[in-house]
N, CA, C and O of each residue as an XYZ file, in Angstrom:
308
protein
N      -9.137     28.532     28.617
C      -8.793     27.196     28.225
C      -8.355     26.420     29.460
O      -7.565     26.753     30.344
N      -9.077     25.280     29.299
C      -8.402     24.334     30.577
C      -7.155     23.695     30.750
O      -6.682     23.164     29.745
N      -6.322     23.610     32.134
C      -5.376     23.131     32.015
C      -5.410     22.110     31.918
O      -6.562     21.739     32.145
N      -4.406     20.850     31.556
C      -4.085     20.030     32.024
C      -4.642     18.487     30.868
O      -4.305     17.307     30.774
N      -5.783     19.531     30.077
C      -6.714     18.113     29.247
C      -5.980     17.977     27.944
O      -6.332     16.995     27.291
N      -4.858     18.879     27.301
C      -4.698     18.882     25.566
C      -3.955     17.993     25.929
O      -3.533     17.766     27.063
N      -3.718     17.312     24.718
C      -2.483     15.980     24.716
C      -1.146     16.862     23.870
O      -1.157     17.982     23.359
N      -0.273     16.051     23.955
C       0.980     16.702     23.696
C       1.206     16.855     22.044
O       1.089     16.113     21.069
N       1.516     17.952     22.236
C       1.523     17.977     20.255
C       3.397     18.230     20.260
O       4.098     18.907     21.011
N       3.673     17.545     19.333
C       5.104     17.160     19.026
C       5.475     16.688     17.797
O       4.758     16.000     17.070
N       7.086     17.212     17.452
C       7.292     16.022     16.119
C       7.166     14.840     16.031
O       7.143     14.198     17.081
N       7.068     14.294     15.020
C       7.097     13.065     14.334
C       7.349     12.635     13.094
O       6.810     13.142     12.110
N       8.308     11.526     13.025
C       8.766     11.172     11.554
C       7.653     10.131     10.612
O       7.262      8.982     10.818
N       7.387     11.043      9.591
C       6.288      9.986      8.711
C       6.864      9.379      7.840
O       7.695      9.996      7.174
N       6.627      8.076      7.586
C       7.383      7.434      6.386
C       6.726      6.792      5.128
O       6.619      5.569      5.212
N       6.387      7.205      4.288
C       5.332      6.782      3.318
C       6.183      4.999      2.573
O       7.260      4.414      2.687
N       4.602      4.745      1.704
C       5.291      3.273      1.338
C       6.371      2.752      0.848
O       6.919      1.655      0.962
N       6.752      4.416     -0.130
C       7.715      4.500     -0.993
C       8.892      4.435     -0.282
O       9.704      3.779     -0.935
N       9.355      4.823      0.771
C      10.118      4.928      1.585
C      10.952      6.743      1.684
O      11.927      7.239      2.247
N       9.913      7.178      0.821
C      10.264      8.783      1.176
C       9.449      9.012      2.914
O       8.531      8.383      3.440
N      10.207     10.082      3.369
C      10.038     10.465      4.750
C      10.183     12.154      5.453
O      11.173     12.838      5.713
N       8.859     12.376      5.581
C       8.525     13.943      6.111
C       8.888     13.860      7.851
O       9.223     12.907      8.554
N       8.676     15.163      8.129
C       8.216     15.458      9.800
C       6.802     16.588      9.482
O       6.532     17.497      8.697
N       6.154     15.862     10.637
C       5.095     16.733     11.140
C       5.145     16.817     12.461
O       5.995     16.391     13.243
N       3.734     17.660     12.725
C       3.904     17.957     14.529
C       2.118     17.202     14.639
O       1.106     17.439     13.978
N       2.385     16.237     15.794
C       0.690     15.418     16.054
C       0.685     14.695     17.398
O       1.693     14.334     18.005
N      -0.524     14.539     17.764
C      -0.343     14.321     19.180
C       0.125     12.739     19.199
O       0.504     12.237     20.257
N       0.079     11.950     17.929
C       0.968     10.808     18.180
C       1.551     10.163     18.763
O       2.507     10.024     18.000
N       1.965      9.103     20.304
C       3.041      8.616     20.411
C       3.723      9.601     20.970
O       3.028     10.539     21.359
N       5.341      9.719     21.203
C       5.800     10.566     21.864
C       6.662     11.298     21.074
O       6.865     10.788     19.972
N       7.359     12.572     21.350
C       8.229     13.448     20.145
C       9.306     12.071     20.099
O       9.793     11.339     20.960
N       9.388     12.165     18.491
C      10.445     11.733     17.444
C       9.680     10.269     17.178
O      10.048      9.675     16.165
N       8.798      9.729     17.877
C       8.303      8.236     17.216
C       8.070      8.604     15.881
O       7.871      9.697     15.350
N       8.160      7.062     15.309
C       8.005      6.953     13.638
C       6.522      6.444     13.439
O       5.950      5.514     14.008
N       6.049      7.339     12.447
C       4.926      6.626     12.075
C       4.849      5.742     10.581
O       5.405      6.375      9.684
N       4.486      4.900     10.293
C       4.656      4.274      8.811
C       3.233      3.761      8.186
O       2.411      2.926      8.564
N       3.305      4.554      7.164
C       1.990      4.353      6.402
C       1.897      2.748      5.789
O       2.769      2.208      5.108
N       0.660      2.168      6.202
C       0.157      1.664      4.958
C      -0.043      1.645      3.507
O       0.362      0.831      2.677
N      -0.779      2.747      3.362
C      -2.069      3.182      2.479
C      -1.656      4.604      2.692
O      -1.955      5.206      3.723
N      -0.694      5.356      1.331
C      -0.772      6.830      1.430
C      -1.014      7.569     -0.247
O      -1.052      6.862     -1.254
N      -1.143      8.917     -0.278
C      -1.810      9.555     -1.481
C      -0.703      9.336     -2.573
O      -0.893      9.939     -3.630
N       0.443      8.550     -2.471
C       0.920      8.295     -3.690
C       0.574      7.055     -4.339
O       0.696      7.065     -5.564
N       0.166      5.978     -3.796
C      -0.253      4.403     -4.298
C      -1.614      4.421     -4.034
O      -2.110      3.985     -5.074
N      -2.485      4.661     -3.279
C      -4.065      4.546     -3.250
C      -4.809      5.032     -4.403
O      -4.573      6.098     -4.972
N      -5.971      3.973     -4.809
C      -6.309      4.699     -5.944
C      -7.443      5.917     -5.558
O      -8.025      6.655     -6.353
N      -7.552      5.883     -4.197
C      -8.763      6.936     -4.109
C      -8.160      8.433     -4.458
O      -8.818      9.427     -4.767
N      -6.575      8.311     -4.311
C      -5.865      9.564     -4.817
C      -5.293      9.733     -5.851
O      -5.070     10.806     -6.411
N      -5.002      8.636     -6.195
C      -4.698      8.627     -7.919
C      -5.178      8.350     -9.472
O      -4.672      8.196    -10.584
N      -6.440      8.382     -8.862
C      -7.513      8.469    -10.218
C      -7.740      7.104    -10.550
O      -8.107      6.935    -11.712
N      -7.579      5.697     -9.580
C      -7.440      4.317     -9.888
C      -8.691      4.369    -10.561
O      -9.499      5.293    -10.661
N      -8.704      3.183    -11.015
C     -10.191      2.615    -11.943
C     -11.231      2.241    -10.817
O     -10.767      1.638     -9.849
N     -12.553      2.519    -10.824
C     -13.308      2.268     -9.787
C     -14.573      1.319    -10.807
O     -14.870      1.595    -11.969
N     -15.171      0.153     -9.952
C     -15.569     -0.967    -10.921
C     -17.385     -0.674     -9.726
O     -17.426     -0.922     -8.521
N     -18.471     -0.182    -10.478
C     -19.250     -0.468     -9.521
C     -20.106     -1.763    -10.062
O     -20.645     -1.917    -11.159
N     -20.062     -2.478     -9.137
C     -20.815     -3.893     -8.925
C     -22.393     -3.578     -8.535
O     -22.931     -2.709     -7.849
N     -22.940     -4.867     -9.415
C     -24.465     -4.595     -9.342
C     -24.577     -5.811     -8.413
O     -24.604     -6.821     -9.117
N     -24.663     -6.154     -6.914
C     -24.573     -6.937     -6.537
C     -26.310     -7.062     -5.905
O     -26.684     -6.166     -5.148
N     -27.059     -7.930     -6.181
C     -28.467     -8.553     -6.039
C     -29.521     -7.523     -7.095
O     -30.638     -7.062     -6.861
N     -28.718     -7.414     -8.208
C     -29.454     -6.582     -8.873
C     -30.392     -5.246     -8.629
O     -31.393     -4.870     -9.239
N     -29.534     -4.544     -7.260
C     -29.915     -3.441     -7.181
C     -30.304     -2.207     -8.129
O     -31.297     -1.495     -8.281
N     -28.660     -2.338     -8.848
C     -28.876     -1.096     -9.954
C     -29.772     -1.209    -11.075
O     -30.275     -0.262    -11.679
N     -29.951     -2.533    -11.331
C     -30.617     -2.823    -11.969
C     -31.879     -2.389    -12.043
O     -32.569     -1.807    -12.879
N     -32.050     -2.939    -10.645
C     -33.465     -2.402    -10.256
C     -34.019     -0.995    -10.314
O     -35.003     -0.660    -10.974
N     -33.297     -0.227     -9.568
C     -33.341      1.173     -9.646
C     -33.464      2.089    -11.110
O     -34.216      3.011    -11.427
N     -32.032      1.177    -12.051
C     -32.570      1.792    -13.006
C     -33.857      1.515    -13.992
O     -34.044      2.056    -15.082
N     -34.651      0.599    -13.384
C     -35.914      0.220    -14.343
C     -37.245      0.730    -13.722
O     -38.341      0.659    -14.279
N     -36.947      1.365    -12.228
C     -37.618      2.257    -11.699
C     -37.510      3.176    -11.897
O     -38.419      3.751    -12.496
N     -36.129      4.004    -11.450
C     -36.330      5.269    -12.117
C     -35.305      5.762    -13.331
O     -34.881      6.917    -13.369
N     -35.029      4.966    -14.110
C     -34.238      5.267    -15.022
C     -34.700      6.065    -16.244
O     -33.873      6.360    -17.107
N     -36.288      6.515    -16.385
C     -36.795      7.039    -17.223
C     -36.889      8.491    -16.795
O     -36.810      9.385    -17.638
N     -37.053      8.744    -15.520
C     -37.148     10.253    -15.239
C     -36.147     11.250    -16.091
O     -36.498     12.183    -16.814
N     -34.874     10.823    -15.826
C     -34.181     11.957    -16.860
C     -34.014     11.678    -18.341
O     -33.008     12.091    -18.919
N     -35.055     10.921    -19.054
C     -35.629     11.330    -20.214
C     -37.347     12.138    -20.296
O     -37.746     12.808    -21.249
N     -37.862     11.937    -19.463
C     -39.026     12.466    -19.515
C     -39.375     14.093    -19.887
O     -38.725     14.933    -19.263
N     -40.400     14.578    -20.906
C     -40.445     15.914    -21.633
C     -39.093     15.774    -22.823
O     -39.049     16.761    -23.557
N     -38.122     14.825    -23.081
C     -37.547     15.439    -23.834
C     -37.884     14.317    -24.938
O     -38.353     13.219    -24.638
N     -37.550     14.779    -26.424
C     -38.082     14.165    -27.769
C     -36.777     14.183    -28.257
O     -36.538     13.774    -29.393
């Protein structure tokens, strides 16, 4: 392993939106800087099962499904 190239891995205080607050170890900034989330897995809906709305925007899906929207009925009665 080479000397001299890893960056420094150290603590750091994380602070989520809620205002609860962990430590981890990351090459971050310098030991003890704070990091503060935006966007973390307790309020985002990509982690909390939010409602997801897909938009048919220039009538893509549309399209697609009148192209191939018959294949997965095809052979069956």
């Amino acid at each position: 392993m080479k000397t001299g190239i890893h960056p420094d891995y150290h603590t750091i205080k994380v602070v989520m939106t809620d205002g609860t607050e962990y430590f981890t170890r990351s090459t971050l900034g310098k030991e003890g800087d704070t990091l503060n989330l935006d966007i973390d897995p307790k309020t985002h809906p990509a982690w909390t099962g939010g409602t997801q709305h897909m938009l048919d925007r220039g009538g893509r899906v549309s399209r697609f499904n009148s192209r191939f929207g018959a294949l997965g009925t095809l052979g069956k009665k």
